[in-house]
PAZALO-161732 format. One record per residue: x, y, z of N, C-alpha, C, O in turn; residue in three letters. Coordinates in pm, whole numbers, padded with zeros to 5 digits, always signed. Layout:
residues N
XYZXYZXYZXYZALA
...
end
This chain:
residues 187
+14758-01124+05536+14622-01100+05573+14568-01225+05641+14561-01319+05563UNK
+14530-01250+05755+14489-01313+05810+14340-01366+05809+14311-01317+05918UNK
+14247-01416+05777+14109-01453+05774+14082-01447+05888+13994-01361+05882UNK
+14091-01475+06000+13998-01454+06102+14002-01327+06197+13953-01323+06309UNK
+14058-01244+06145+14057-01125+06161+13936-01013+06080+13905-00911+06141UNK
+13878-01040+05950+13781-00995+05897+13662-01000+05924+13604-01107+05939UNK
+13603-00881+05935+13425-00926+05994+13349-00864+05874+13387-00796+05779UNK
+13237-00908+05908+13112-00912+05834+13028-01042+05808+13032-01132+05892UNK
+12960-01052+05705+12847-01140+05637+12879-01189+05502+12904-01117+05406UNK
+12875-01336+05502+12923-01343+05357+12790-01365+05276+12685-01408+05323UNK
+12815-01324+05130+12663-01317+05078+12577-01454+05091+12465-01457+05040UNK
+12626-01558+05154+12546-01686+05153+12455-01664+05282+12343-01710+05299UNK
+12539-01571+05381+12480-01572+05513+12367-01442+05495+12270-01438+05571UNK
+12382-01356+05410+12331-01247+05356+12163-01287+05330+12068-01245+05396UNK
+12158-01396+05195+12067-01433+05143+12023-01544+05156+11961-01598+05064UNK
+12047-01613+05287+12007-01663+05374+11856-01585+05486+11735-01602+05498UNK
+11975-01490+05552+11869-01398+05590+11753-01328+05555+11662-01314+05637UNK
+11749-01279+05435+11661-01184+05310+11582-01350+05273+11464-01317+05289UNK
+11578-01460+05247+11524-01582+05234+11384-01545+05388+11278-01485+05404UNK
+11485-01628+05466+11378-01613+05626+11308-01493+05631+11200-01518+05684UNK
+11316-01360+05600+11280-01270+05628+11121-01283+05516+11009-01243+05551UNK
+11143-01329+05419+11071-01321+05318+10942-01434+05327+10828-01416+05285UNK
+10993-01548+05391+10927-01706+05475+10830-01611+05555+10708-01601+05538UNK
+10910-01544+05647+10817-01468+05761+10726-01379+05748+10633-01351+05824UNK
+10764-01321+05620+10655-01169+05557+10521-01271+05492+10406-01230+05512UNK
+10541-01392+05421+10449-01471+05321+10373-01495+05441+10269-01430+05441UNK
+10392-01572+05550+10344-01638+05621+10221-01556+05705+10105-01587+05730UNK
+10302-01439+05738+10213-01343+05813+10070-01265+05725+09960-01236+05773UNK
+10114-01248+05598+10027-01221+05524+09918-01338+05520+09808-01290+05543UNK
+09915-01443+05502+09825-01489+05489+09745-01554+05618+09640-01619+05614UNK
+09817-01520+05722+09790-01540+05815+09651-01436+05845+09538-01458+05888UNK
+09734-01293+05792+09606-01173+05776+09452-01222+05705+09337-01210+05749UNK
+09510-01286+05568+09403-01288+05467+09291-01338+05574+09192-01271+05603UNK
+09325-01477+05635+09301-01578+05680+09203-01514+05801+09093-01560+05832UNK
+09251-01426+05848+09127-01358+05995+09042-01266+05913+08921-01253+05931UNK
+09114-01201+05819+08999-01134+05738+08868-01207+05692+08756-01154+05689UNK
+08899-01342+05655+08836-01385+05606+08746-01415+05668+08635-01393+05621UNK
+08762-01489+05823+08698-01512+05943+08594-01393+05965+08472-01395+05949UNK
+08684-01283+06008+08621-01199+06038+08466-01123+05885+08370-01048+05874UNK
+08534-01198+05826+08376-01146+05705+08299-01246+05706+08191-01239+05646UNK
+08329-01342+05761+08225-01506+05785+08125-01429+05905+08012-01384+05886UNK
+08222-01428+06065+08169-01343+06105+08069-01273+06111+07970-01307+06175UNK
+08080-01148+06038+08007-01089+05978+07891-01128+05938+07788-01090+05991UNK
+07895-01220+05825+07765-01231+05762+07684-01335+05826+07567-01357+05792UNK
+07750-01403+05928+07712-01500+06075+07601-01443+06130+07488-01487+06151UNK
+07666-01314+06153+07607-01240+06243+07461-01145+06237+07380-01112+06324UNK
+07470-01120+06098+07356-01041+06032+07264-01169+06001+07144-01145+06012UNK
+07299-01308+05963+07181-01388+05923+07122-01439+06081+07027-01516+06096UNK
+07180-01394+06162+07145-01440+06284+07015-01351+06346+06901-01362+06390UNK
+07144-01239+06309+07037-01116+06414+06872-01136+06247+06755-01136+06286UNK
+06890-01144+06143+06739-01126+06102+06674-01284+06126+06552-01292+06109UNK
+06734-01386+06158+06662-01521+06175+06597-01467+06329+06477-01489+06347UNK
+06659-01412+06415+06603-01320+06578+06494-01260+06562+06393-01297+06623UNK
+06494-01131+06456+06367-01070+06432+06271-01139+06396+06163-01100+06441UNK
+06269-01240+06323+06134-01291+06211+06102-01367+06347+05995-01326+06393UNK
+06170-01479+06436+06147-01526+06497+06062-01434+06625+05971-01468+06700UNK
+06130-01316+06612+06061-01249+06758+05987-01177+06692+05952-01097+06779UNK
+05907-01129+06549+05807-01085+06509+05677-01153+06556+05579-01113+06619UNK
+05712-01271+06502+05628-01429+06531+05577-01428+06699+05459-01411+06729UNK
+05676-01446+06793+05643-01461+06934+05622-01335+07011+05513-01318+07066UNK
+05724-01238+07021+05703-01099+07052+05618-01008+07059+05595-00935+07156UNK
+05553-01010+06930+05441-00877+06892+05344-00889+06959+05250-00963+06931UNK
+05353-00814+07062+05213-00788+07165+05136-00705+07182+05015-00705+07200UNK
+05230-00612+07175+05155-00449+07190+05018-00469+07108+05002-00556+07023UNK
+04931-00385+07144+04818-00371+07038+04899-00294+06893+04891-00368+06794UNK
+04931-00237+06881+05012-00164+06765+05103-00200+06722+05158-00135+06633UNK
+05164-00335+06774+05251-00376+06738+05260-00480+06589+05183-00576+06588UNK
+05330-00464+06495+05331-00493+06328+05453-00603+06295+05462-00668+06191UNK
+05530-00607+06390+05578-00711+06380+05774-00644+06420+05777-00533+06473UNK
+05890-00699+06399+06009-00708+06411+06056-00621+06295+05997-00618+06187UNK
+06144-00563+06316+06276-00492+06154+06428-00491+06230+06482-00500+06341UNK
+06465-00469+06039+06581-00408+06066+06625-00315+06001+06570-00299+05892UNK
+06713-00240+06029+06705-00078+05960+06855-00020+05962+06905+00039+06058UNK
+06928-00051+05816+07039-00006+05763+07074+00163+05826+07067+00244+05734UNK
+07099+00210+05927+07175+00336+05970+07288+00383+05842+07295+00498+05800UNK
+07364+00282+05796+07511+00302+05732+07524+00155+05655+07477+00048+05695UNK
+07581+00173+05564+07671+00061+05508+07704-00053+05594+07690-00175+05583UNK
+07741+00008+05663+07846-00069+05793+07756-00079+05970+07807-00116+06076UNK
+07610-00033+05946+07596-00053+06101+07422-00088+06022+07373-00085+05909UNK
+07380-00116+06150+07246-00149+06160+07150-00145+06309+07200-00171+06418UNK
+07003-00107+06291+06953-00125+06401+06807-00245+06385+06737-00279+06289UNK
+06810-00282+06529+06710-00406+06515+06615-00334+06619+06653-00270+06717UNK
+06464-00361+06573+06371-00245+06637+06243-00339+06618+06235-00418+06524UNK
+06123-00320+06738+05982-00376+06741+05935-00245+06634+05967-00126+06630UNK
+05854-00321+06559+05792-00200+06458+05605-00143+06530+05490-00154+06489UNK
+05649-00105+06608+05485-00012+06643+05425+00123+06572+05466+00238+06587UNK
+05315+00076+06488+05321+00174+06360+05216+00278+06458+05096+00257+06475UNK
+05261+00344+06491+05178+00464+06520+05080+00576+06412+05021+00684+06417UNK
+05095+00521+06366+04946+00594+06250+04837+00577+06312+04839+00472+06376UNK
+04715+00651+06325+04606+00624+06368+04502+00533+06252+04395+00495+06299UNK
+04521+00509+06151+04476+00456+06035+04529+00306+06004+04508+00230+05909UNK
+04600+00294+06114+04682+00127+06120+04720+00124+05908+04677+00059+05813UNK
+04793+00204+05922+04805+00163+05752+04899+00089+05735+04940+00080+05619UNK
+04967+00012+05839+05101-00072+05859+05211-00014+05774+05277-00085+05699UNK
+05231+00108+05787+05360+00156+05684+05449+00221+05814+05431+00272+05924UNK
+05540+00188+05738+05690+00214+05864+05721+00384+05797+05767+00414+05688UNK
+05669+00484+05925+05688+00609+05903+05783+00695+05950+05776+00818+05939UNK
+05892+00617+06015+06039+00650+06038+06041+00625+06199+05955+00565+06264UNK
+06169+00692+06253+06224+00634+06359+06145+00633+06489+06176+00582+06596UNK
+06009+00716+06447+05977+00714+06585+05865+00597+06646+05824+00589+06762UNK
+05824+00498+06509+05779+00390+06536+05868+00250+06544+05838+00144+06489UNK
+05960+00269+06607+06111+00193+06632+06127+00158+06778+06221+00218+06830UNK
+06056+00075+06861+06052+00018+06973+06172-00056+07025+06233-00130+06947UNK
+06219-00038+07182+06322-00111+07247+06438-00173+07092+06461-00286+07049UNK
+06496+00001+07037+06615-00067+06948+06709-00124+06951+06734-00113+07071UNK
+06787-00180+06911+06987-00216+06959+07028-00194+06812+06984-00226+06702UNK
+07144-00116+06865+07194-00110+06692+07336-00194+06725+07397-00219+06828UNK
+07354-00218+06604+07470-00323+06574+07600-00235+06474+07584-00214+06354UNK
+07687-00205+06526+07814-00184+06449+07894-00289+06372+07951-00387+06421UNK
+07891-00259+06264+07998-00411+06213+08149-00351+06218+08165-00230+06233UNK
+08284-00461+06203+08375-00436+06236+08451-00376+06077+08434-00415+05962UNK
+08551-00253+06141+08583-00155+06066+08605-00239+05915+08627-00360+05914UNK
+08599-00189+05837+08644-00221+05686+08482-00321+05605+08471-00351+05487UNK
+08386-00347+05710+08288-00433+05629+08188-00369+05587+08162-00268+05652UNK
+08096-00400+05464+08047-00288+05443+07928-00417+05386+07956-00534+05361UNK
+07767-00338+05374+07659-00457+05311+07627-00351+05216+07663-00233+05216UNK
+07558-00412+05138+07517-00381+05030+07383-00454+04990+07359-00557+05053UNK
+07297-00415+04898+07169-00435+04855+07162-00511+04722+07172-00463+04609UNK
+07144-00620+04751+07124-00715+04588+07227-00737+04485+07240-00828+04403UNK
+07307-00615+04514+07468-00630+04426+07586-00555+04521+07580-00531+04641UNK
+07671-00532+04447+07808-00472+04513+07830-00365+04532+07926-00315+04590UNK
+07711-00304+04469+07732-00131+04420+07645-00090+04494+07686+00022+04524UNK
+07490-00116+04576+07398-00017+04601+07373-00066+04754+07335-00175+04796UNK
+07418+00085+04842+07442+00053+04976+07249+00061+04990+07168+00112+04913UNK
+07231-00007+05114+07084+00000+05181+07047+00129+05222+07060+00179+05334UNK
+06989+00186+05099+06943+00296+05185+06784+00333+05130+06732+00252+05054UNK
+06707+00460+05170+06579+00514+05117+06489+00378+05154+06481+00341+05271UNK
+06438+00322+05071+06319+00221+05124+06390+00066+05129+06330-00034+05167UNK
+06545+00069+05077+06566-00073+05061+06653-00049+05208+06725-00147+05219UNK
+06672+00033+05311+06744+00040+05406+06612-00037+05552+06639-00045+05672UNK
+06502-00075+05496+06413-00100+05638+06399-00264+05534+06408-00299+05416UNK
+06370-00330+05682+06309-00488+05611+06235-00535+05782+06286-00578+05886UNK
+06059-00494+05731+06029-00573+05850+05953-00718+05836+05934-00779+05730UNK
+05909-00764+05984+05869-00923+05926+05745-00928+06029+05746-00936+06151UNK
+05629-00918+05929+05523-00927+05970+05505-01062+06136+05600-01129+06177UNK
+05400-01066+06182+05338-01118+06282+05333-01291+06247+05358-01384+06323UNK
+05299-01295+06132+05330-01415+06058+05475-01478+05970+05501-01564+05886UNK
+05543-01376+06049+05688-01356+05979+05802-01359+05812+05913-01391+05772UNK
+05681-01303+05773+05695-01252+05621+05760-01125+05598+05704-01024+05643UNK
+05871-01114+05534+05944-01005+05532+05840-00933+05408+05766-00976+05319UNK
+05894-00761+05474+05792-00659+05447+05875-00554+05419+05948-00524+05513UNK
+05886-00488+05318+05922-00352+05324+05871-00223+05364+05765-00246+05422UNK
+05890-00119+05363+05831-00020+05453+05689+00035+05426+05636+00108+05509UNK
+05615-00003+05293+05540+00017+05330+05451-00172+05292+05370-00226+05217UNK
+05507-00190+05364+05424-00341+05368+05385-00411+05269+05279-00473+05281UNK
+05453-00418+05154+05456-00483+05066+05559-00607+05065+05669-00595+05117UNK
+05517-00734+05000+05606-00875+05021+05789-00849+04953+05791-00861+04831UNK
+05883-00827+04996+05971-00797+05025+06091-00912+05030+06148-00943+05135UNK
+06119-00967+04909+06271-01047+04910+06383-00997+04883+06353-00913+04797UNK
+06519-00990+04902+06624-00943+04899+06737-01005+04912+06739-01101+04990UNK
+06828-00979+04859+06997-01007+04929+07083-00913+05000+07108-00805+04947UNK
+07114-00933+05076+07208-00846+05163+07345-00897+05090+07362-01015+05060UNK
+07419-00818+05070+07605-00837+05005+07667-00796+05141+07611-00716+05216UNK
+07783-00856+05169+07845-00863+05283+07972-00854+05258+08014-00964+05220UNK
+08078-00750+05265+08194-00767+05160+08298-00683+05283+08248-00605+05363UNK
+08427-00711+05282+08531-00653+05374+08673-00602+05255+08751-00657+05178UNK
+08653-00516+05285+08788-00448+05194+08890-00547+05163+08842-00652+05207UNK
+08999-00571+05116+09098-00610+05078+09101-00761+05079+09207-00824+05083UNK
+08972-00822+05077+08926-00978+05088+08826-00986+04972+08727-00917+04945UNK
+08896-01115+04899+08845-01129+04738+08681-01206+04747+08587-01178+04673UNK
+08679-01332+04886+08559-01402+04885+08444-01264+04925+08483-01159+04977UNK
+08312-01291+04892+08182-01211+04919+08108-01293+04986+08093-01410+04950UNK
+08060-01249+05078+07936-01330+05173+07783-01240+05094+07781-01137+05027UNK
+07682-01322+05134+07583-01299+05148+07479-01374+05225+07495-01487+05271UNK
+07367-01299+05236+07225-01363+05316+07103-01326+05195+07064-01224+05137UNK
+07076-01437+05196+06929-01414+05108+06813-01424+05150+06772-01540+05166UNK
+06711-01301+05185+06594-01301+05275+06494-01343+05113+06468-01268+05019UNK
+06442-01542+05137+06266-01541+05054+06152-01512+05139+06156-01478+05257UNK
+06054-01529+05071+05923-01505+05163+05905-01633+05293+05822-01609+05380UNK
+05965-01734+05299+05976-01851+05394+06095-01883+05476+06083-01938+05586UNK
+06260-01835+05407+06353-01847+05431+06445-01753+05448+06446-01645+05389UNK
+06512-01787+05515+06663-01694+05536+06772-01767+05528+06796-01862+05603UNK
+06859-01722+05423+06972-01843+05365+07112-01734+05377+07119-01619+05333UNK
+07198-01797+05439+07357-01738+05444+07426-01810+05298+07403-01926+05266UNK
+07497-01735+05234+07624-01825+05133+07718-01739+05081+07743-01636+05144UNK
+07784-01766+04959+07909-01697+04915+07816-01629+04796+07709-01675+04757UNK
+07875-01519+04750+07831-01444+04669+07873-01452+04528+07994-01444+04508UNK
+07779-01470+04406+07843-01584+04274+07794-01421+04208+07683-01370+04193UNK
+07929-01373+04181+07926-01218+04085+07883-01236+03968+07814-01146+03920UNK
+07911-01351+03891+07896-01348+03786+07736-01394+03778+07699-01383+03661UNK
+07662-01427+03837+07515-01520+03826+07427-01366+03934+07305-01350+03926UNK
+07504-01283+04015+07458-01205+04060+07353-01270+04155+07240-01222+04165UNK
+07387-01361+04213+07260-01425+04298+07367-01526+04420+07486-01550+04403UNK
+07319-01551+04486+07350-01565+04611+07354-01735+04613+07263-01816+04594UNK
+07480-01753+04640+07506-01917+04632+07505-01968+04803+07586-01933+04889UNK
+07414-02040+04817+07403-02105+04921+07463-02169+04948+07508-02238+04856UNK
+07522-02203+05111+07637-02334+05135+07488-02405+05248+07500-02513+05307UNK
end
C-alpha cells in the first residue's frame, strides 16, 4: 500500500477546518449584535431629535392664528408622525381632536424590528398616550392640554441593551433604559 496514493482529509485537517468555520460564524455574529445595536442608538437618536425639532419649532413656528403649538403622534409601535397642531374648535379649547387638526405632517417609519413603547416595555403609545404636543412656550402637552411628562422605550428585537428618551416639563433627555429602577438612565 503505498501512502501517496490515498486521498482525503486527515482528522487534524478536518478540525482544523470546523475550528475556522466556527472563528468565522462567532465573529459574524457579533458583528450583527454590533449594527443592531447601532442601529437602536440610531433609533432613539433619531426620535430625541425629531421631538427636540418640534418643541423647538412649537416655540418659533406657531403662526397661524390657530396655531397651539408642534406634536407628535404614535401611528404604530414602530412609526410616527410629526404635525403643526391647529386646533380647529371654534371654542379654542386647545384639545387635540384628531387628525384633522394635524398641519404640514411627515411621518417617520422606524427600521424593521424597532418598536417604542410608553413608560415601560409593555404599553405601546396608543389612545391619549399616542399624541405629545408642545405648547407655544414649549411645554409638552397631552391631548387635551394638560402638563404631560413621559418616557418613550426604544427597544429592537433580539438586542438585550434598551434605549430611551425622557420628555420633563424643561427637558428632553436620551439614555439607556434601567429595567429594574423602571426609569430612564441618562448618559
Amino acid at each position: 500500500m503505498n501512502i501517496k496514493d490515498e486521498r482525503g482529509f486527515s482528522l487534524i485537517e478536518l478540525l482544523v477546518v470546523v475550528a475556522l468555520i466556527a472563528i468565522i460564524a462567532a465573529i459574524a455574529m457579533m458583528g450583527r449584535d454590533t449594527y443592531q445595536g447601532r442601529q437602536l442608538k440610531a433609533a432613539s437618536q433619531q426620535l430625541y431629535g425629531d421631538l427636540q425639532k418640534v418643541r423647538v419649532d412649537a416655540m418659533t413656528k406657531s403662526n397661524a392664528a390657530n396655531s397651539r403649538g408642534f406634536g407628535i403622534r404614535f401611528t404604530s409601535s414602530s412609526a410616527y408622525r410629526v404635525f403643526e397642531f391647529n386646533d380647529s374648535n371654534t371654542a379654542d379649547n386647545y384639545q387635540y381632536d384628531g387628525t384633522a387638526e394635524e398641519a404640514n405632517p411627515t411621518d417617520v417609519i422606524l427600521t424593521s424590528g424597532i418598536t417604542v413603547t410608553l413608560g415601560n416595555t409593555t404599553t405601546p403609545p396608543t389612545g391619549t398616550g399616542n399624541v405629545l404636543i408642545f405648547s407655544k412656550q414649549g411645554l409638552p402637552k397631552d391631548n387635551i392640554w394638560g402638563q404631560d411628562n413621559r418616557i418613550y422605550v426604544i427597544q429592537f428585537s433580539g438586542v438585550s441593551q434598551i434605549r430611551c428618551v425622557n420628555i420633563a416639563n424643561v427637558t428632553i433627555r436620551e439614555g439607556v433604559w434601567d429595567a429594574a429602577n423602571s426609569s430612564c438612565a441618562i448618559q
